[in-house]
TIRO-940862 format. One line per 8 residues: number of its first residue (from 1); their letters; for each residue x, y, z of N, C-alpha, C, O. Coordinates in Angstrom, 2 decimals, padded with zeros to 5 digits. Atoms other than C-alpha are relative to their C-alpha. Layout:
BEGIN
NUM	A	X Y Z X Y Z X Y Z X Y Z | ... .
***
This chain:
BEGIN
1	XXXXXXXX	-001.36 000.14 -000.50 053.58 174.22 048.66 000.81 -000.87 -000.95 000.31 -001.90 -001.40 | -000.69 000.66 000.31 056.35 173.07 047.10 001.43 -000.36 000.86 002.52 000.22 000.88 | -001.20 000.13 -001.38 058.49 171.34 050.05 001.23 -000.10 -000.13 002.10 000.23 000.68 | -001.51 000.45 000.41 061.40 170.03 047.80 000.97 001.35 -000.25 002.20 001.35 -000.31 | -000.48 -000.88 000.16 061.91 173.48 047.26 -000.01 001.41 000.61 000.36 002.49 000.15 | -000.02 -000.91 -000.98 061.16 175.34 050.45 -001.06 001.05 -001.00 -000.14 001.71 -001.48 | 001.16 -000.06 000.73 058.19 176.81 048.34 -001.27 000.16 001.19 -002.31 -000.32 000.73 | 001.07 000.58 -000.81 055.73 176.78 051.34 -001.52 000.95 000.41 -002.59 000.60 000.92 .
9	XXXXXXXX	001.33 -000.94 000.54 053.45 180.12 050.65 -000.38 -000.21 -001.25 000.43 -000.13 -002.17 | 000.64 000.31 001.09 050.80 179.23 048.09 -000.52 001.86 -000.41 -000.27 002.57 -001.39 | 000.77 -001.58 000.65 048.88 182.87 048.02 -000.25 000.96 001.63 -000.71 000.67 002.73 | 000.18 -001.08 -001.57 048.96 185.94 050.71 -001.45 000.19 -000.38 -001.75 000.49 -001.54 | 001.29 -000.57 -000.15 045.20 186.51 051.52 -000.21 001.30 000.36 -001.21 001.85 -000.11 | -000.24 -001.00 -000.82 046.06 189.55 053.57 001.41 000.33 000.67 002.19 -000.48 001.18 | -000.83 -000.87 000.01 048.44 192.31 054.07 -000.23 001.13 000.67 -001.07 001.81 000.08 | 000.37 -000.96 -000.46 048.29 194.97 056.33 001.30 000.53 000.13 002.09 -000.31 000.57 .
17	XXXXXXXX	-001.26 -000.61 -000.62 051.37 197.26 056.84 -000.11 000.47 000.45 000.93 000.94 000.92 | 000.29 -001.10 -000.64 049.66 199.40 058.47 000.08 -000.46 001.43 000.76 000.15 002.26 | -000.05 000.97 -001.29 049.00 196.79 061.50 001.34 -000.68 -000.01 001.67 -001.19 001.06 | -001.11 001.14 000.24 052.26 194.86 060.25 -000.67 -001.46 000.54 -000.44 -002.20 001.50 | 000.24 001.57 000.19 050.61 191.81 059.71 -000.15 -000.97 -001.29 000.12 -000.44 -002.37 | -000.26 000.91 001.24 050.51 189.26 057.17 -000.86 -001.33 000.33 -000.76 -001.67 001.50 | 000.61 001.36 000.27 048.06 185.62 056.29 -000.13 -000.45 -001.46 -000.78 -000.16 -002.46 | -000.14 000.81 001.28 049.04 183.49 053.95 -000.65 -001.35 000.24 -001.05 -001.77 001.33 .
25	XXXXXXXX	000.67 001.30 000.32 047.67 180.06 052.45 001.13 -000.32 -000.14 002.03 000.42 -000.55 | -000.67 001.08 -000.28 049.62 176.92 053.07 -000.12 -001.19 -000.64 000.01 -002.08 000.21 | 001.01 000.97 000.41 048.29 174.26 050.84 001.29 -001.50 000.25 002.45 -001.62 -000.15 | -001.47 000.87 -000.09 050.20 171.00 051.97 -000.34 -000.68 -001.01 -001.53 -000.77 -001.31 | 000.58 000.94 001.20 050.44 168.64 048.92 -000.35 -001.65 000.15 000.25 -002.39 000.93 | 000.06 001.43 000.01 049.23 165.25 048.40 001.28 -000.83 000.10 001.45 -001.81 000.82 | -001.33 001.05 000.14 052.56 163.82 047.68 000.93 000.74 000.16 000.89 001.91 -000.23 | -001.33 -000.50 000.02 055.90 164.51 048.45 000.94 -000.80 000.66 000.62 -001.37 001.71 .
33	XXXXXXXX	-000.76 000.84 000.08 059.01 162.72 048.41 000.59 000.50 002.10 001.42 -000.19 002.69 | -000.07 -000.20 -001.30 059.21 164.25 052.25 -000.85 -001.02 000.80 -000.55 -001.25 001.97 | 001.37 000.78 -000.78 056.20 161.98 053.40 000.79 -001.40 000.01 000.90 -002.24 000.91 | -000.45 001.70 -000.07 057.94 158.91 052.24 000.66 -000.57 001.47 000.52 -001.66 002.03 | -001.22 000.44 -001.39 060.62 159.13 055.50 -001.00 000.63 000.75 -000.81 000.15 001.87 | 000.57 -000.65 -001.48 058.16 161.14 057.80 -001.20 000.29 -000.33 -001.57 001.33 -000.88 | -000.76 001.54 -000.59 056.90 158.73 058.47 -000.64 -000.99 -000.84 -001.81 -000.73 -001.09 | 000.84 000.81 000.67 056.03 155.52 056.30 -001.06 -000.74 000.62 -000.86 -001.45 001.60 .
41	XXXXXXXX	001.98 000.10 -000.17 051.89 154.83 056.57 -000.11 000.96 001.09 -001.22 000.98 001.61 | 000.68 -000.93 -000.51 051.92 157.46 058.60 000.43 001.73 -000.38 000.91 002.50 000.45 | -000.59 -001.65 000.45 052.68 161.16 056.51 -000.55 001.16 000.43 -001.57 001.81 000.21 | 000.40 -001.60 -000.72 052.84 163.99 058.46 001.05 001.77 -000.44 002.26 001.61 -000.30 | -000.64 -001.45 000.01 054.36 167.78 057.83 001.25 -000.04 000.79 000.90 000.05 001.97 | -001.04 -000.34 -001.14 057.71 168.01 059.69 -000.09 001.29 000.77 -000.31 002.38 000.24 | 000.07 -001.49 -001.20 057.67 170.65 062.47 000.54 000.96 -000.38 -000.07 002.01 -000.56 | -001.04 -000.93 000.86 060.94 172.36 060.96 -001.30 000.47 -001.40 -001.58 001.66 -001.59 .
49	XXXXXXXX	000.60 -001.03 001.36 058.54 173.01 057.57 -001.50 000.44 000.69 -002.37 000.82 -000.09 | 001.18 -000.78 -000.55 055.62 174.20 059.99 000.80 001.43 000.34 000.42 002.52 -000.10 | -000.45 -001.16 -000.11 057.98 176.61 061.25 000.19 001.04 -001.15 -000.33 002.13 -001.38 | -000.02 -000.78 001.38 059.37 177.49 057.90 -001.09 001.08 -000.57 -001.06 002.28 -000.84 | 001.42 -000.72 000.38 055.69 178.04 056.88 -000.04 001.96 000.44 -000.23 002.97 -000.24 | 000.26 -001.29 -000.50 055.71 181.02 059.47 001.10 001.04 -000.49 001.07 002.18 -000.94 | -001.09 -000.90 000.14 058.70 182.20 059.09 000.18 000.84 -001.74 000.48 002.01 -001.96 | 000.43 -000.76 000.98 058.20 182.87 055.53 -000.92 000.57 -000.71 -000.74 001.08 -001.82 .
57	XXXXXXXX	000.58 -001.52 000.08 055.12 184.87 055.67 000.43 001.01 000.94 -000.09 002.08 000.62 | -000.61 -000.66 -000.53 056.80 186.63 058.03 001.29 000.99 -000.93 001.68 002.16 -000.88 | -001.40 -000.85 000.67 059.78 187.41 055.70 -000.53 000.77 -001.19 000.01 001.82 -001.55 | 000.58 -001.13 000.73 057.46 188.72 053.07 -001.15 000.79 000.11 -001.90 001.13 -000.81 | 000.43 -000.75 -000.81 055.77 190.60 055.43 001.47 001.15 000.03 001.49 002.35 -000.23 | -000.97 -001.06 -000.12 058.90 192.25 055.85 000.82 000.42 -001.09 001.56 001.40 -000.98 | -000.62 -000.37 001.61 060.23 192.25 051.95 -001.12 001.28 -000.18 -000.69 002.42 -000.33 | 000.82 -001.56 000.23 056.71 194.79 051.55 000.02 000.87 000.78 -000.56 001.92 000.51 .
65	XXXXXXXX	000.50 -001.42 -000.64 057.00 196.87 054.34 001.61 000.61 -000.20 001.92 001.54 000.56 | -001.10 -000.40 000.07 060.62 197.44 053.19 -000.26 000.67 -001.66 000.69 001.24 -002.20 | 000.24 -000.47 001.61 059.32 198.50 049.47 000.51 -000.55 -000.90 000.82 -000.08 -002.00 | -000.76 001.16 000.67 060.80 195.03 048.58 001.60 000.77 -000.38 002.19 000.83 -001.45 | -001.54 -000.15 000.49 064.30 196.45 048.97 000.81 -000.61 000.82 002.01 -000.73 000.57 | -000.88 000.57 -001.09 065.48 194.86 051.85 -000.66 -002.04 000.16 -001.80 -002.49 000.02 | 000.78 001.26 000.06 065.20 190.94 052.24 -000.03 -000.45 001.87 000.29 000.40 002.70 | 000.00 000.51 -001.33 064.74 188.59 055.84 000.51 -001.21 000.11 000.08 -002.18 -000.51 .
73	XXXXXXXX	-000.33 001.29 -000.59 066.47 186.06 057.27 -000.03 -000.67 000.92 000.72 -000.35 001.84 | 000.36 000.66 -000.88 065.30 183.65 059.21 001.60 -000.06 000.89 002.64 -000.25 000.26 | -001.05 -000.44 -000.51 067.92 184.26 062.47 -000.31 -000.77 001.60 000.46 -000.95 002.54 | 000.16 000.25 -001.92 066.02 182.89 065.84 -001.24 -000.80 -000.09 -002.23 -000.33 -000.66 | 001.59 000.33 000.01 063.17 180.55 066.30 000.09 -000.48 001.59 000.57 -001.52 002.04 | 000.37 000.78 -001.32 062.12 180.69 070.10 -001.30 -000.55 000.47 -002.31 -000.38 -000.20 | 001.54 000.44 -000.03 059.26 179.15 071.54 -001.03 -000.98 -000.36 -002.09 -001.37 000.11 | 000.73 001.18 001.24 058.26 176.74 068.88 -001.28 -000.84 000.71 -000.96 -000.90 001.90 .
81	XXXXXXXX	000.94 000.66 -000.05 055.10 174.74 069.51 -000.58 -000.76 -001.20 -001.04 -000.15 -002.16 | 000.38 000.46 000.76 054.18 172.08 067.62 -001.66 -000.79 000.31 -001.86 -002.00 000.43 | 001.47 000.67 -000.71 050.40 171.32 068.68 -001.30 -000.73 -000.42 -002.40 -000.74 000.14 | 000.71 000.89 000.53 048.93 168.94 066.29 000.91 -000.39 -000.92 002.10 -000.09 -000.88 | -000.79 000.46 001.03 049.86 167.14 063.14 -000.51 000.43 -001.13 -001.74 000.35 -001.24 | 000.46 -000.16 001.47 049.58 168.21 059.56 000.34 -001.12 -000.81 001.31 -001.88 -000.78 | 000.07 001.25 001.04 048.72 165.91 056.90 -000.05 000.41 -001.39 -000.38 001.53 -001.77 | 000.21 -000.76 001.39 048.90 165.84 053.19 -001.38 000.36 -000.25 -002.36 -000.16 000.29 .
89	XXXXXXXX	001.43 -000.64 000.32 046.09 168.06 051.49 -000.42 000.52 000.75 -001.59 000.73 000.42 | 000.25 -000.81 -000.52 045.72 169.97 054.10 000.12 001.29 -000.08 001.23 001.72 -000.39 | -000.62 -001.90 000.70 045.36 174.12 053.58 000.09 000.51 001.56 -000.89 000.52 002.30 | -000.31 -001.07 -000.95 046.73 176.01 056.38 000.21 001.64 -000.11 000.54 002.08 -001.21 | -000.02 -001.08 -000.54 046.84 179.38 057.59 001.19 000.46 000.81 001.40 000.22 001.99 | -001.40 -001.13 -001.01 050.18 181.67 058.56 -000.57 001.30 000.23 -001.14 001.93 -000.67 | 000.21 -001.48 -000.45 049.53 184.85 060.41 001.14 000.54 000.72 001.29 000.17 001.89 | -001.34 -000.63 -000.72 052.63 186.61 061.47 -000.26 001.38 000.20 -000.85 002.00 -000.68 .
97	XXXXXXXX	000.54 -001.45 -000.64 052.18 189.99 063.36 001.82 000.19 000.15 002.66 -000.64 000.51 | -001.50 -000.64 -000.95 055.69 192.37 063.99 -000.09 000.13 001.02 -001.07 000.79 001.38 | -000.08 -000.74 -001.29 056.35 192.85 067.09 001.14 000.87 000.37 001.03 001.29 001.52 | -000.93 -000.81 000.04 059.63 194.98 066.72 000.88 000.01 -001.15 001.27 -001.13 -001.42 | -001.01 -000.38 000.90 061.97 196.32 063.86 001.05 001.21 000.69 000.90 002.24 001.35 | -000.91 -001.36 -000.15 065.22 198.02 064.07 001.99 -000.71 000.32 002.57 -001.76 000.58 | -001.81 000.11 000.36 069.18 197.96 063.90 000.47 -001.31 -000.50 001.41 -001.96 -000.04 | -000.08 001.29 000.79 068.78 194.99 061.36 -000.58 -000.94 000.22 -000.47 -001.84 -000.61 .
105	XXXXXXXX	000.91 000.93 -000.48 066.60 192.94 062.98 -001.26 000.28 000.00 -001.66 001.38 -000.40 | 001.48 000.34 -000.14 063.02 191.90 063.57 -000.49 -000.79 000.26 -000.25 -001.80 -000.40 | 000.36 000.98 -000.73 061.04 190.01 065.83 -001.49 -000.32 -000.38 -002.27 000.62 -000.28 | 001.39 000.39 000.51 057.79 188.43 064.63 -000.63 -000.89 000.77 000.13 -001.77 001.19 | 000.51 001.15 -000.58 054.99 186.25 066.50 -000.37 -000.90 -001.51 000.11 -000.36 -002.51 | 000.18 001.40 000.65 053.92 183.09 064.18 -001.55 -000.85 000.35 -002.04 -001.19 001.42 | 001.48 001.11 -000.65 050.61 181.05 064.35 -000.22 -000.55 -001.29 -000.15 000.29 -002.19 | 000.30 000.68 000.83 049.74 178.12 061.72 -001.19 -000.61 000.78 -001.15 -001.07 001.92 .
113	XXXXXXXX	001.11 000.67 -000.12 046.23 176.94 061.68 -000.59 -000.74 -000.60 -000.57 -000.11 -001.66 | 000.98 000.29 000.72 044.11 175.02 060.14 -001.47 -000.06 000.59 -001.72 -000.41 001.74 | 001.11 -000.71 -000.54 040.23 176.18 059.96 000.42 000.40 001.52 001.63 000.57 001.63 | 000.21 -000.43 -000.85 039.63 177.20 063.60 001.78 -001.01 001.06 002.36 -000.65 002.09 | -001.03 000.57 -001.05 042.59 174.96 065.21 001.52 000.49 -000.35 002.05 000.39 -001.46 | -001.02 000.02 000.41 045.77 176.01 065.72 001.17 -001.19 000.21 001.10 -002.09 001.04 | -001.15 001.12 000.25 048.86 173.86 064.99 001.12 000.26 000.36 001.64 -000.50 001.18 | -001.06 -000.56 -000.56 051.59 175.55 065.56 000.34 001.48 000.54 -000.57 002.30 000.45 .
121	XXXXXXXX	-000.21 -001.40 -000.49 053.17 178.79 067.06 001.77 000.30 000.31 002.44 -000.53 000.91 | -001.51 -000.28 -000.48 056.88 180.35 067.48 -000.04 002.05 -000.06 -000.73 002.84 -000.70 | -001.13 -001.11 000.07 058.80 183.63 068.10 000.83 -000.12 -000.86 001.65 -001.03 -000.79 | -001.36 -000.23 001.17 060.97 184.71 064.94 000.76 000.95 000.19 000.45 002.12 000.40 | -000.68 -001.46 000.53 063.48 186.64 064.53 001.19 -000.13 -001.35 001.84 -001.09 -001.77 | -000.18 000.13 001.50 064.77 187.97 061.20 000.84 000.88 -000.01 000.62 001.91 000.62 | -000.91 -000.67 000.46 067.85 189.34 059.94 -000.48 000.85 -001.26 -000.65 000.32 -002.36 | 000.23 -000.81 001.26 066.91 192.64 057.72 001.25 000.51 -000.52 002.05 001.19 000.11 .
129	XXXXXXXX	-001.29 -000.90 000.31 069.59 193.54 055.30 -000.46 000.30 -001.13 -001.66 000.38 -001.35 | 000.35 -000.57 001.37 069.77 194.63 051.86 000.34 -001.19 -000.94 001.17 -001.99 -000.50 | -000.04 001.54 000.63 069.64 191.68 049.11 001.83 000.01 -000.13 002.73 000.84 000.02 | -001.60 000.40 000.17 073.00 190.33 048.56 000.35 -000.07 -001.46 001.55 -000.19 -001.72 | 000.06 -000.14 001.73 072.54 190.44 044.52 -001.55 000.44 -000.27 -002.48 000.48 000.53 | 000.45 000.17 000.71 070.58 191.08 041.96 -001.59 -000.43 -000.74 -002.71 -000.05 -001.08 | 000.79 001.23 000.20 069.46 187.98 041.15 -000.99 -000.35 000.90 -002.17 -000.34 000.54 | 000.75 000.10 -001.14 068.06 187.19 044.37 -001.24 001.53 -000.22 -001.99 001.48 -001.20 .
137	XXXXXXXX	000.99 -001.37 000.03 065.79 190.52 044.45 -001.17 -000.09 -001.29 -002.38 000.09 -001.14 | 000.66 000.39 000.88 064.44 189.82 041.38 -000.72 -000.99 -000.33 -001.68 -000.73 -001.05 | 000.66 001.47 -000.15 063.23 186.14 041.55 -001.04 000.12 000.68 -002.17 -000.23 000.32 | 000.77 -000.32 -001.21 061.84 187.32 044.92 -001.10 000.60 -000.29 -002.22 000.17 -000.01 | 001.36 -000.98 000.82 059.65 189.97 043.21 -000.73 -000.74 -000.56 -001.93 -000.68 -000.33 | 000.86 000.58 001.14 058.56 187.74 040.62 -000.83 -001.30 000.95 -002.04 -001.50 000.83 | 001.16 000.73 -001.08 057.50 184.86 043.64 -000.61 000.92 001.04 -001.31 000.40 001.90 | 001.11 -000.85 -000.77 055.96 187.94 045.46 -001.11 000.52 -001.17 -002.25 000.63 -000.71 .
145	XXXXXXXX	000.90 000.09 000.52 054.11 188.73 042.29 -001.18 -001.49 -000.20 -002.40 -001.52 -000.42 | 000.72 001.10 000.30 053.12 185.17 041.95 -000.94 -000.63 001.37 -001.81 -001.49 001.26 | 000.89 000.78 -001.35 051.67 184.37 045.83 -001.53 000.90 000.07 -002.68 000.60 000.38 | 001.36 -001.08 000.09 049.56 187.77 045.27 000.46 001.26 001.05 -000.36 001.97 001.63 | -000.23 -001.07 -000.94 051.52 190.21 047.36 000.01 001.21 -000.36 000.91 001.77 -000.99 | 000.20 -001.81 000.75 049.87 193.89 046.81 001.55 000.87 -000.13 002.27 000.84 000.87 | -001.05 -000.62 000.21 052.85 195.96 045.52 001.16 -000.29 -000.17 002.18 000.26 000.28 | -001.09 000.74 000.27 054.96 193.88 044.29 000.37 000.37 -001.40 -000.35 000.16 -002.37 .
153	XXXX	-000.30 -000.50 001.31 056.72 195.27 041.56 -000.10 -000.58 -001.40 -000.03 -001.81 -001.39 | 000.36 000.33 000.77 056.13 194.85 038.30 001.58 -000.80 -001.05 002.74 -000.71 -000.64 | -001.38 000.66 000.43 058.76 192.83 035.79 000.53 001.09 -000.59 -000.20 001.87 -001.21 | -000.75 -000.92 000.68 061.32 195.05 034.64 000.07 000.45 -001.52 000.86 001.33 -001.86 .
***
């Protein structure tokens, strides 16, 4: 993860489009200028970047089953559960399942674990549209080639 930069999928393990699901690796880092304020001697993960976590294997869950032409925007987080604490150096686990697509939207469940415990959990929902540039679409590809996401296009 890189938190300063919303960065928070290290590598997709698994991809199914067929199930529409998605598990990615989470690796939290030793240091980060986030830990300093939350909280000093005691550094924990903020809840908001647990969510994040989900929410963006979720969104490139939904960049591949779109043939990376369409992007997601985080649009709804209900439900949220925050049910332990993450610490630095910790590797977590996102699993986001669809549970509905359609007239621009998409609703996703969420679960962050680490090994056998889970940590967190929410309801997403995601604004599908078409990229807004370019630029954006392209970057995207190149950090979906880089996490390990099968079919991720190649550089131009």
């Amino acid at each position: 993860m890189l938190l300063e930069y919303f960065h928070m999928i290290d590598r997709v393990l698994a991809l199914d489009l067929a199930g529409q699901t998605i598990r990615a690796e989470c690796r939290v880092p030793e240091t980060s200028p986030v830990f300093e304020g939350h909280f000093p001697g005691h550094p924990i993960l903020p809840g908001v970047l647990m969510i994040e976590s989900m929410a963006q294997a979720g969104g490139w869950l939904l960049l591949a089953r779109s043939g990376f032409e369409n992007a997601a925007f985080l649009a709804q987080v209900k439900a949220a559960k925050m049910r332990d604490f993450v610490t630095p150096s910790q590797i977590l686990l996102a699993d986001v399942a669809l549970q509905h697509e359609g007239s621009g939207y998409a609703v996703a469940s969420g679960r962050l674990s680490r090994g056998d415990k889970l940590v967190a959990e929410a309801s997403l929902t995601f604004r599908v549209m078409r990229f807004p540039n370019e630029t954006m679409r392209t970057q995207m590809q190149a950090v979906a080639r880089r996490i390990g996401i099968p079919g991720a296009p190649a550089d131009a």
